[in-house]
C-alpha positions in Angstrom: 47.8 52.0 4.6 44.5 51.4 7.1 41.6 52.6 5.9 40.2 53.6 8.9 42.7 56.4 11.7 44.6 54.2 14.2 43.7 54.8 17.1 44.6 53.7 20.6 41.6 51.2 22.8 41.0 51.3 26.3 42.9 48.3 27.4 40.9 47.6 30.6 37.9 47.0 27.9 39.9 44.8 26.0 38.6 41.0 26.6 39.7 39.4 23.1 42.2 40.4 20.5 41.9 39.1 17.1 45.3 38.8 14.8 45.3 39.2 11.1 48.9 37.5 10.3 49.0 35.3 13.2 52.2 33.3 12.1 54.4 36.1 11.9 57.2 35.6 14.3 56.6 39.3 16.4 52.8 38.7 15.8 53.7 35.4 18.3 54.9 37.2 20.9 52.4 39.6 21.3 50.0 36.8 20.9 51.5 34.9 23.7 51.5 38.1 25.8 47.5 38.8 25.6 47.4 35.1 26.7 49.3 36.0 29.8 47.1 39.1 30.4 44.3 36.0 30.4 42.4 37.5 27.5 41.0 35.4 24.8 43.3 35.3 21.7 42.5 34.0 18.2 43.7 35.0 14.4 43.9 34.1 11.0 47.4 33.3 8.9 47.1 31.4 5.5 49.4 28.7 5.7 50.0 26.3 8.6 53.4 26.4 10.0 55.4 24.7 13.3 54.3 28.1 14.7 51.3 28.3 14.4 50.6 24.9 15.8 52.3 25.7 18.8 50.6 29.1 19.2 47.0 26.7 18.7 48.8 23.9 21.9 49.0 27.2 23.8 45.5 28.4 23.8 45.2 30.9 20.2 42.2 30.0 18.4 43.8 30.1 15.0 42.0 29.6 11.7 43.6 29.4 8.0 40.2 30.9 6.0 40.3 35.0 5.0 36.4 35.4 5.6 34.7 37.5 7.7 32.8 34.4 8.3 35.3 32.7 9.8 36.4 35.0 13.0 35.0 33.5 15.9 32.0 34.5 17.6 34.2 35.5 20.9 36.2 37.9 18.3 32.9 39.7 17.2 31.9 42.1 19.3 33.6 45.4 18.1 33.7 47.2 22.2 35.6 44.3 23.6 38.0 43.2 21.0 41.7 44.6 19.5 42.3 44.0 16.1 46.1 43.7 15.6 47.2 43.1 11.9 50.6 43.0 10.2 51.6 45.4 7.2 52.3 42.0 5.6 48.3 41.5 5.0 47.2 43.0 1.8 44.4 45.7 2.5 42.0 43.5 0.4 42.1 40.9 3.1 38.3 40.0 3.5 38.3 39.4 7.2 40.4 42.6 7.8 38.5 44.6 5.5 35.4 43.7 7.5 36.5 44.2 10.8 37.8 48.0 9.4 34.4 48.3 8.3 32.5 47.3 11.3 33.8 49.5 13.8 36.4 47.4 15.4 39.9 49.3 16.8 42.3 48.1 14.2 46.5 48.7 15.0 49.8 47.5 13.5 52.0 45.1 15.6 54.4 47.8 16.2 51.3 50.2 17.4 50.3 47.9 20.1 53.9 46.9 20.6 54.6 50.7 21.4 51.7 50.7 23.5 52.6 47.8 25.5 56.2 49.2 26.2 55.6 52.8 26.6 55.4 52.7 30.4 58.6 50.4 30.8 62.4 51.3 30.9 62.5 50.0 26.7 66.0 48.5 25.5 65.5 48.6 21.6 67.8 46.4 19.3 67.3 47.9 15.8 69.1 47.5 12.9 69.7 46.0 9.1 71.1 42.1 11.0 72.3 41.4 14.1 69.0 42.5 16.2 67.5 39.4 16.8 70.7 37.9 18.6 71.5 41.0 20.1 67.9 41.5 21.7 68.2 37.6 22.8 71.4 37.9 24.8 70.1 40.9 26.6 67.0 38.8 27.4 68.9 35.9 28.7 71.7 37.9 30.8 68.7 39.8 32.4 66.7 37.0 33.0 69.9 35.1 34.3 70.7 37.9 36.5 67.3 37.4 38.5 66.2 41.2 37.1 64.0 39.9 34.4 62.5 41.8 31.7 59.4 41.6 29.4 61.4 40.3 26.1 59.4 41.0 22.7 62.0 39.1 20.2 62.2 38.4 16.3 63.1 34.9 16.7 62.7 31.7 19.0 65.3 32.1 21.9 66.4 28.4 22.3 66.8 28.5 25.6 63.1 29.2 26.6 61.6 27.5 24.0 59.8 31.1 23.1 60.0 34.3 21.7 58.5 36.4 24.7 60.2 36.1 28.0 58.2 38.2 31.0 58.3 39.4 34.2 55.8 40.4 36.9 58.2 43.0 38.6 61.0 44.0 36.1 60.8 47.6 35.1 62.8 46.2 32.0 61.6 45.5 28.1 63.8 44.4 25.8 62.1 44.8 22.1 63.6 43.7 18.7 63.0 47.3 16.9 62.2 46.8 13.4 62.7 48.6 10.5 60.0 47.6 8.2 57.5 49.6 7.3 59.0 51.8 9.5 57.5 49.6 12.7 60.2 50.9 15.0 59.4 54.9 14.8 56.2 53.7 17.6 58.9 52.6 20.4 59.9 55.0 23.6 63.5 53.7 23.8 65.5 53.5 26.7 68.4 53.0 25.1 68.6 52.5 21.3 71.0 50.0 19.7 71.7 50.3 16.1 73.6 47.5 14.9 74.0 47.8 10.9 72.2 50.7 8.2 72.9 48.7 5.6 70.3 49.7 3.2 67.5 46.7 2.9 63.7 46.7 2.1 63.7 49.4 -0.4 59.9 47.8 -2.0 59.5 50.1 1.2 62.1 52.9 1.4 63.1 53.3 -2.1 66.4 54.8 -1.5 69.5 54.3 1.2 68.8 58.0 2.0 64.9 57.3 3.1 65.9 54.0 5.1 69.0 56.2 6.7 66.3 58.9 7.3 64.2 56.0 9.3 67.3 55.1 11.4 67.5 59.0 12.2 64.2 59.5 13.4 64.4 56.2 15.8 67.5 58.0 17.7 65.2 61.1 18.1 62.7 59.1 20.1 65.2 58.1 22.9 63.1 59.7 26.4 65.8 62.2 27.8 68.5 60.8 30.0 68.9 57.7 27.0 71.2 56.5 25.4 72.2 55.4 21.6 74.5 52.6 21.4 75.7 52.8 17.7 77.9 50.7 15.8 80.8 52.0 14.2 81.4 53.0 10.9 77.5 53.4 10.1 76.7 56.1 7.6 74.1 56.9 9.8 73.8 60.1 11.1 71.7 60.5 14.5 69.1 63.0 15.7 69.5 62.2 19.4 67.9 64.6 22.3 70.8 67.1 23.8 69.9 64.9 27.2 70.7 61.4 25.0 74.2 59.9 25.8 76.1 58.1 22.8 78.1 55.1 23.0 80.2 53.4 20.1 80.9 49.8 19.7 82.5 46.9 17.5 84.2 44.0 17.6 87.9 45.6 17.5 86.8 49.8 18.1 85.2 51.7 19.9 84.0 53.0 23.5 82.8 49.1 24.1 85.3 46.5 21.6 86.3 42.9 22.1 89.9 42.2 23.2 92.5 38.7 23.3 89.9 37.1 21.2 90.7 33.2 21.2 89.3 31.0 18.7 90.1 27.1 17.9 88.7 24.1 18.6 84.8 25.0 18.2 85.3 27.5 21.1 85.7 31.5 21.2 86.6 33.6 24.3 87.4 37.0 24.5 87.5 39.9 27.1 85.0 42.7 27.0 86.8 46.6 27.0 84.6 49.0 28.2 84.7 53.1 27.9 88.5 54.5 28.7 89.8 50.7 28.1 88.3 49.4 31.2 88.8 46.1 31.8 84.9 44.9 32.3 84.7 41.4 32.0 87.5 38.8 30.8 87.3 35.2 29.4 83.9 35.5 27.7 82.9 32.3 26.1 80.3 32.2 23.9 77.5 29.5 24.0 77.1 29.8 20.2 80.8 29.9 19.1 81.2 32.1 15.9 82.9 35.0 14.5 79.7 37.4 14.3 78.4 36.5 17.8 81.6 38.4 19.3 80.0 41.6 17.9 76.4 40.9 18.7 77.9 40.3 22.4 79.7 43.4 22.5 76.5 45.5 21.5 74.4 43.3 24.0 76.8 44.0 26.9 77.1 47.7 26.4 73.4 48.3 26.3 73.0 46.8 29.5 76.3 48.3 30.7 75.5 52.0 29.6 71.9 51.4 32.1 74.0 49.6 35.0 72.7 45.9 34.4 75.7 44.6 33.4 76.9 42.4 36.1 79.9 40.6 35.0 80.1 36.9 36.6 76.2 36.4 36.1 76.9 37.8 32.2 79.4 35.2 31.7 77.5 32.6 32.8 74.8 33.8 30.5 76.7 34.1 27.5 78.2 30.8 27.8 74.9 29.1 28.6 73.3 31.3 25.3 72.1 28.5 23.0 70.7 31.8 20.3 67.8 32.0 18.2 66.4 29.3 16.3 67.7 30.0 12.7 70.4 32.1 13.7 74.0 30.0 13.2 71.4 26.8 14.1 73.3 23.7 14.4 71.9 20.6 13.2 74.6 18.5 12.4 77.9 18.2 14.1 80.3 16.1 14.1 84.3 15.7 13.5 84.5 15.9 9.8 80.7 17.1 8.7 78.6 19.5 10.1 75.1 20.8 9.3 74.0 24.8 10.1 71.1 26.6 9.2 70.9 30.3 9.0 68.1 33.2 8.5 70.7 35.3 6.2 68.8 36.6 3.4 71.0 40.4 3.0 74.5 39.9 1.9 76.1 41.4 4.3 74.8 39.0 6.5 75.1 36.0 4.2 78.5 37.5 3.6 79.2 37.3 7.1 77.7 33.9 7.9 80.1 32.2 4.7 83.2 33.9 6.9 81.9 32.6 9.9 82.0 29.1 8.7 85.0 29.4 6.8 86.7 30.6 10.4 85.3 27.8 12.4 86.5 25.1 9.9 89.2 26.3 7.9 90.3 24.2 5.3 87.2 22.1 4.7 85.0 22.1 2.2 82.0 24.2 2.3 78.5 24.0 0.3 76.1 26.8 0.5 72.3 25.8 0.1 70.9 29.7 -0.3 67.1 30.6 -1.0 66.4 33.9 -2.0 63.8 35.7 -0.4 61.8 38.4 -2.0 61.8 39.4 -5.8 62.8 42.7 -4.6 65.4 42.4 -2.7 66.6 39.9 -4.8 66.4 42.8 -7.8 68.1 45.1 -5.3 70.3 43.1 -4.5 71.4 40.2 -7.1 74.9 41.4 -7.5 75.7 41.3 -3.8 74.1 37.8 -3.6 76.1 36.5 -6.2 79.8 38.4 -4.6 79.0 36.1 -1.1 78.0 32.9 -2.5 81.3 33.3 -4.7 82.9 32.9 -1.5 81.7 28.9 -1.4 83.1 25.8 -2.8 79.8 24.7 -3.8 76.5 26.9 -4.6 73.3 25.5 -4.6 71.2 28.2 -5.7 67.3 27.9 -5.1 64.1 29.5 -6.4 62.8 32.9 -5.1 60.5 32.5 -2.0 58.1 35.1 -2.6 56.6 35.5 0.8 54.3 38.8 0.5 55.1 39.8 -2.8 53.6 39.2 -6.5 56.5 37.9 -9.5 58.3 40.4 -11.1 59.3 40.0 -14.8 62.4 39.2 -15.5 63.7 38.5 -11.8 64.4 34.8 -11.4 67.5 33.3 -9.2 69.1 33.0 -12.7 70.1 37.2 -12.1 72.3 35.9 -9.1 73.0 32.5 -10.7 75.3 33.9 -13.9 77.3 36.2 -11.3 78.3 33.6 -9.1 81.8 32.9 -9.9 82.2 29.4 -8.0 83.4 26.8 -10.3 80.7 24.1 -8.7 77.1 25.5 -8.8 73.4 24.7 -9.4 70.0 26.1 -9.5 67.4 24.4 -8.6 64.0 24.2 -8.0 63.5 24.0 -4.0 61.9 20.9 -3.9 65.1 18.8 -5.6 67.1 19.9 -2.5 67.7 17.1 -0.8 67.5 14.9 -3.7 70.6 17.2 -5.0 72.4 16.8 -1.6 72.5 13.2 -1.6 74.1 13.1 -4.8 76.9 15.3 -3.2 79.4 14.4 -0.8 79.5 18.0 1.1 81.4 18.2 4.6 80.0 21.5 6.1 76.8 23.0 4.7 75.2 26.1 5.2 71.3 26.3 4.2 70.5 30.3 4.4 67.6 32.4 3.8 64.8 34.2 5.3 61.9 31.5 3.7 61.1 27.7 4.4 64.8 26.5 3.2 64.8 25.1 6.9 61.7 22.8 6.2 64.1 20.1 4.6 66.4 20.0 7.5 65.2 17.1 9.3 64.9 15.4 5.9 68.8 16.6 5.1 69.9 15.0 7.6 68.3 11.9 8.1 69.2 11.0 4.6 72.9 11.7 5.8 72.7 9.9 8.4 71.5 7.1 6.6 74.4 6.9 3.6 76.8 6.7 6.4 75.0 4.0 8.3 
């Protein structure tokens, strides 16, 4: 919790804003927003990462020491400068404890995120998976469309090279709404998209019934004349205005569902059914050809449908042209008889899902599943599930916990998932064997997952493949 009130800053006195967890991926956009605005942007994060070098290329004056000492002199002056920090920084941070203590306007991510999108027409993508591909293919079909929008997304949309898309006359945002630490409860929605209520980050919640009760609350902050785009099947129960519309969708039910779904040879089209079995666009083919895209298209057509932006031939060249997220069904590998994907599963429903995509796009072939658990508690929370998806691989390759913002908890290892999995081939290892243990291994399709730095071995994974063939 801040130890000083939140409070809102005059934006026209804002000449420098200072970020306290400038790697995180939302953090990025907003960074890369402020340096649009032609403010002066800096921040600390305490490891380097691909990110934050870029963010440094693009102008943010980024520095990897905690001490007060160590924010700029153009960062300084408490009447001209935002202090935006992520709930991921401990409160003992000695920069942001200074900065609290000093008189400087200090708000979360999601605060100035809220702020920021308050005064546009806000399309919110929220729930437990599926938001960051959902809020990217609403970005791209507006931005294909010629409409635009001001995107704030969860991931790096391949096709821009970015995570923040914007627009100088689109009344249009599209956010990625998110759940942790209840971030999402500061947004003005539009419309509301809840893709999944699977329960997930409980170190937060503590119970499905309190991250349920979060979901709730998010409908109730839909501006009159909205509309809630729900899933099916969620347990959630929503809290919507009596001016809110609602609108159900899926892959197979629902007021917006998929229909003459086609899949083979690395390709998948379908038609998308709109409200009273309309007919609204037919032979769909999706840029990133897998299983759980065909949903996350569905609930990315509707929300633009239900707000009358969905215009069907520029949509289909959009989704056919959608290259995704980084880290979301990544290729990086493929060819005839091998093939190389990454993916940022780290819930089991979504790793779940991600094994079945696989197995759907190359039935019959062997598959080996590289996993890296991230967080000891959601590893705790979770162990059993883990273990019940990566059962569903040929081969496991089971690494150590990446630990991200959280301190060891005794007696939670990988080992808890480990002795569940019921795979006849699997290994744990220590993260840094993994491409050592590949080599040894003759694997045709493998899938590296997890929300942690799993992916910083890719280009090494595959250079040593391509290499034993050569």
């Amino acid at each position: 919790m801040s130890m000083t009130p939140e409070v809102a800053m005059d934006m026209k006195a804002v000449k420098s804003v200072w970020f306290v967890g400038a790697g995180g991926i939302g953090m990025a956009a907003l960074e890369r927003y402020f340096l649009s605005c032609g403010m002066e942007v800096g921040g600390y994060d305490r490891t380097e990462t691909d990110l934050l070098r870029a963010l440094r290329s693009e102008g943010v004056k980024i520095t990897l020491d905690d001490r007060a000492e160590a924010i700029p002199e153009a960062f300084r002056n408490p009447e001209t400068t935002l202090v935006v920090y992520t709930p991921a920084v401990p409160d003992s941070h000695p920069g942001l404890s200074w900065l609290r203590n000093n008189g400087f306007t200090v708000m979360k991510r999601s605060a100035v995120l809220g702020m920021i999108t308050r005064h546009t027409r806000a399309i919110c993508f929220s729930g437990t998976h599926g938001k960051t591909t959902t809020s990217c293919m609403a970005a791209h079909m507006l931005h294909q469309s010629g409409t635009g929008c001001n995107a704030f997304l969860g991931g790096i949309l391949r096709n821009y090279g970015s995570n923040l898309l914007l627009s100088d006359t689109s009344p249009w945002s599209v956010v990625e709404a998110d759940e942790y630490d209840r971030s999402f409860h500061r947004l003005t929605p539009t419309v509301a998209v809840v893709t999944a209520t699977d329960p997930d980050h409980l170190d937060i919640y503590g119970t499905e019934e309190a991250y349920l009760e979060s979901f709730a609350h998010f409908t109730e902050l839909i501006v009159p004349g909205g509309v809630l785009v729900m899933h099916t099947g969620l347990k959630l129960r929503p809290r919507q205005g009596k001016d809110v519309r609602v609108v159900t969708y899926s892959r197979d039910a629902g007021d917006y569902h998929a229909a003459n779904i086609r899949m083979g040879q690395g390709t998948v089209v379908f038609d998308l059914i709109g409200p009273g079995e309309t007919l609204l666009i037919s032979d769909i083919e999706l840029g990133v050809p897998v299983a759980v895209n065909i949903d996350n298209a569905v609930a990315a057509m509707a929300a633009l449908d239900v707000v009358g932006q969905l215009e069907p031939e520029s949509a289909r060249r959009a989704m056919a042209s959608f290259m995704g997220p980084k880290r979301r069904f990544e290729f990086h590998l493929r060819e005839p008889d091998h093939a190389i994907i990454d993916d940022y599963a780290h819930h089991p429903d979504e790793l779940k899902a991600s094994i079945g995509s696989v197995r759907a796009l190359y039935p019959g072939r062997k598959l080996t599943v590289a996993f890296q658990p991230h967080l000891y508690t959601r590893t705790r929370d979770f162990a059993a599930g883990f273990a019940e998806a990566l059962s569903l691989a040929d081969e496991v390759i089971l690494l150590d916990i990446y630990p991200a913002r959280e301190e060891p908890i005794e007696g939670v290892t990988s080992k808890i998932i480990f002795d569940r999995i019921t795979s006849p081939d699997k290994v744990m290892i220590c993260k840094a064997d993994l491409p050592d243990t590949l080599k040894k291994r003759n694997f045709e399709i493998l899938l590296t997952a997890g929300a942690g730095d799993i992916c910083d071995f890719l280009p090494q994974i595959v250079g040593d493949y391509h290499r034993k063939i050569n």
